[in-house]
N, C-alpha and C positions, 0 to 999 in steps of 0.2 A: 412609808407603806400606807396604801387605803386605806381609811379605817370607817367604810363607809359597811354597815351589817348588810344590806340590801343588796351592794354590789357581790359580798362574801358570800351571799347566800344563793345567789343567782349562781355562782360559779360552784360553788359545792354544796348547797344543803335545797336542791329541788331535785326529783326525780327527772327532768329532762337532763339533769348535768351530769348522771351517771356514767359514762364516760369518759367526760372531764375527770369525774373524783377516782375513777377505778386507774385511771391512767396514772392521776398525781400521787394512789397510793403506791402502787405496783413500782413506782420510782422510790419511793421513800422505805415502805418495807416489802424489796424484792424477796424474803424471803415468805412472805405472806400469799405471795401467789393467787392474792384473788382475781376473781373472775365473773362473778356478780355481786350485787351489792340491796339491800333496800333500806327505807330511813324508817327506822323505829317512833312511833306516836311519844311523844314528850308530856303531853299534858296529863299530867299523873298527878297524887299527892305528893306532896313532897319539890314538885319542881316548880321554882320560881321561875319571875317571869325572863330575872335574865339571863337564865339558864336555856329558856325555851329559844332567845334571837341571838345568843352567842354559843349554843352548843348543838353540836350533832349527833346521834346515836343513829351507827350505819351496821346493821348488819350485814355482814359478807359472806359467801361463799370460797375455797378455794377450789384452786385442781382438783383435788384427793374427794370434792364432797364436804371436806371436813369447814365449820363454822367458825367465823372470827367476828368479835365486835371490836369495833372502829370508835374511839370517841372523838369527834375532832372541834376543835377549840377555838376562837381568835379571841387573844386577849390584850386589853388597852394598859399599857405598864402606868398608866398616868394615874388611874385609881384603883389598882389590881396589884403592884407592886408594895403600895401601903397596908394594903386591906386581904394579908395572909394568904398571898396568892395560890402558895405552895398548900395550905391546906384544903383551899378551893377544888383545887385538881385533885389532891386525894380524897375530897367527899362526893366530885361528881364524877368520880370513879367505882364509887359503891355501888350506884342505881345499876348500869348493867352487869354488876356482880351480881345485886343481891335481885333481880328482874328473873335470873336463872332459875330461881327455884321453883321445886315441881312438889305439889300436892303429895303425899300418902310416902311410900316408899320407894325416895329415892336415894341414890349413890352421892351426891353430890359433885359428880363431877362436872367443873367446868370450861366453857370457851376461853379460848385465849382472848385477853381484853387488852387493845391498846388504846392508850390517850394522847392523842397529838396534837398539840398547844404551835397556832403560830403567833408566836411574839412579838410586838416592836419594841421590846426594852432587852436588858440583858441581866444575865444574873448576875447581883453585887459580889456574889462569893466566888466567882469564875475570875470578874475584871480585875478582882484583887490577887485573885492570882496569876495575870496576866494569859488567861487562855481566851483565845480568840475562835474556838471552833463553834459553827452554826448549828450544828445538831447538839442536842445535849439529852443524852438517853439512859434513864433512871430504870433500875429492876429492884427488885426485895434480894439482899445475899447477906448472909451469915457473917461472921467474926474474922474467918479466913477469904473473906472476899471472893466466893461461891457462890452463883446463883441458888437460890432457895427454893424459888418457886419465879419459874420461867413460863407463865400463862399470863402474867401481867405485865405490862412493860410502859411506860411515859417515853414519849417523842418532844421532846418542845425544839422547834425552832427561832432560834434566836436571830431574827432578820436582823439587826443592826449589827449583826457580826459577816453578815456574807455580802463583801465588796467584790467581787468581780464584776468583768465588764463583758460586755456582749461580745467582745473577741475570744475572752475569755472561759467562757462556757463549753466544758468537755462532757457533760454528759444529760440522760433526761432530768434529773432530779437540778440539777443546776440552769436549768431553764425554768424548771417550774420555781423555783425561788426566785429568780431572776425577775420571773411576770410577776412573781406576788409584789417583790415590794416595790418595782417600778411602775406597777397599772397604769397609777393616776399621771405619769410623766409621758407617756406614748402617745403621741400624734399620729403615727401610722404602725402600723404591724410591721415589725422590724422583718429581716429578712430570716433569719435562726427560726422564729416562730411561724411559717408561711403553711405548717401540715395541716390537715382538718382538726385537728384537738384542737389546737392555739387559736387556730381563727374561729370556732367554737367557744372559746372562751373570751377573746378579745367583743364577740358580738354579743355577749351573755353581760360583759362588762358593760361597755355601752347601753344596753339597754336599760339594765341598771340604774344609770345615769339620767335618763327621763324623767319628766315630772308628770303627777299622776296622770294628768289630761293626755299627754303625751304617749304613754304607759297602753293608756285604754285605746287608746287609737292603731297603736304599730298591733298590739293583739286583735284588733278588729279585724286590718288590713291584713294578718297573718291567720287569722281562721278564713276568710274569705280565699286568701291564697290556698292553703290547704285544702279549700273542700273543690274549686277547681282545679288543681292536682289532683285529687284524689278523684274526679271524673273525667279529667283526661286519662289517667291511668287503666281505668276499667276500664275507657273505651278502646285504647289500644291493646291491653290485656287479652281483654273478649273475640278485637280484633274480630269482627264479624266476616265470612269469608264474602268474597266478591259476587254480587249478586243476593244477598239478603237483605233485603230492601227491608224487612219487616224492623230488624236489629237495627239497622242505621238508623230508622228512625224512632225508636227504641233511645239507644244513646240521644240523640240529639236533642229528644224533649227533656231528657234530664240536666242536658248540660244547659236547656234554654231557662228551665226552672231554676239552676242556681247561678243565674246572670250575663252568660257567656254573650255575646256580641254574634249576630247571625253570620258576621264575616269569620267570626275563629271558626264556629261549628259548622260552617261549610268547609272550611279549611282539613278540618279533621276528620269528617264526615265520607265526602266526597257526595253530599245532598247540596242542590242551590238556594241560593236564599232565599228565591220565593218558595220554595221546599218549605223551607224552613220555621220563615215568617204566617205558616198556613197553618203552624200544629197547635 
């Protein structure tokens, strides 16, 4: 599996990826039903630094209105297995517990919190006992084996446990594992992953993969992209009706001021280029 944070963080921890990550949770916990999401500020007291490039605090919305907090995790079994991983996850499970509290008199009631750890190692206590399942989902329950308190819940997945193969893949949550822990092996976008989420993600990936100079450059040529979209849009939008001469050229100085070639904006325009080249 990647284990590159940058690549991770492009795919789930920036606000452009927000439907990337509402997709990948909506598959993992269907019954959470969310539907928006936004990313919670990290730099608090209390939060280390490598808490801030390997952890996410996602607040979500559902259906109903009703609010859920998201902690979502990648963690490296290579120093994280040794180094009390398990207690790790129940400590940076308290900040959006104890984040809840409200001033003067309140009820304390709160959001449901889940923590969802994706893994490249497995748990020592599972392989010993020879269980091979990918998901592994921890709750607080009592002596009779009863949920206790069904507002908090741990997700980890356990990528070195999910071998299927791309023939193999029956549902969404089994692609989204699929892309996680094969990223770095794909040379072309397989055919299973061809919808707009995956190839959203596969280019989120990629990019990822740049080096800074390279980084700064595809953002240049992508704001430049944008802001000529964003003036051919208005111009078709406004669509100025036939015979307003004043609007067409209107549009066209603005499209001349943000670069356009007198050949597009005559294209678009339905003005000539000496038009054009005179404003």
């Amino acid at each position: 599996m990647d284990g590159s944070p940058l690549r991770f963080k492009k795919i789930f921890g920036e606000e452009a990826s927000k439907p990337l990550l509402i997709d990948f949770l909506t598959s993992l916990l269907p019954e959470s039903n969310i539907v928006d999401l936004t990313f919670k500020d990290k730099d608090q007291l209390g939060r280390t630094e490598e808490y801030r490039k390997a952890v996410y605090d996602i607040y979500c919305e559902n259906n109903s209105g009703e609010k859920i907090i998201v902690e979502l995790q990648k963690a490296n079994g290579a120093t994280l297995r040794q180094n009390y991983f398990k207690d790790r996850t129940v400590y940076y499970s308290t900040f959006p517990i104890q984040e809840q509290a409200q001033k003067g008199d309140w009820n304390y009631k709160l959001k449901y919190v889940y923590c969802v750890g994706i893994l490249d190692f497995k748990f020592e206590e599972k392989v010993a006992n020879g269980n091979g399942e990918v998901i592994h989902t921890v709750q607080l329950k009592d002596q009779n084996n009863k949920v206790f308190y069904e507002k908090l819940k741990f997700v980890y997945l356990e990528m070195p446990h999910f071998v299927k193969s791309e023939a193999d893949l029956a549902n969404r949550l089994d692609k989204w594992l699929y892309f996680i822990k094969h990223l770095e092996d794909f040379q072309n976008i397989p055919e299973v992953f061809k919808d707009e989420v995956f190839i959203q993600a596969f280019e989120k990936a990629e990019i990822a993969k740049y080096s800074e100079a390279e980084r700064h450059d595809y953002e240049q040529s992508l704001k430049v992209f944008r802001d000529n979209k964003a003036v051919y849009e208005y111009a078709i939008n406004t669509a100025f009706d036939e015979g307003k001469i004043e609007g067409k050229i209107e549009i066209a100085r603005k499209m001349k001021l943000k670069g356009l070639s007198s050949s597009d904006i005559s294209d678009l325009t339905g003005l000539s280029e000496e038009e054009i080249n005179d404003l």
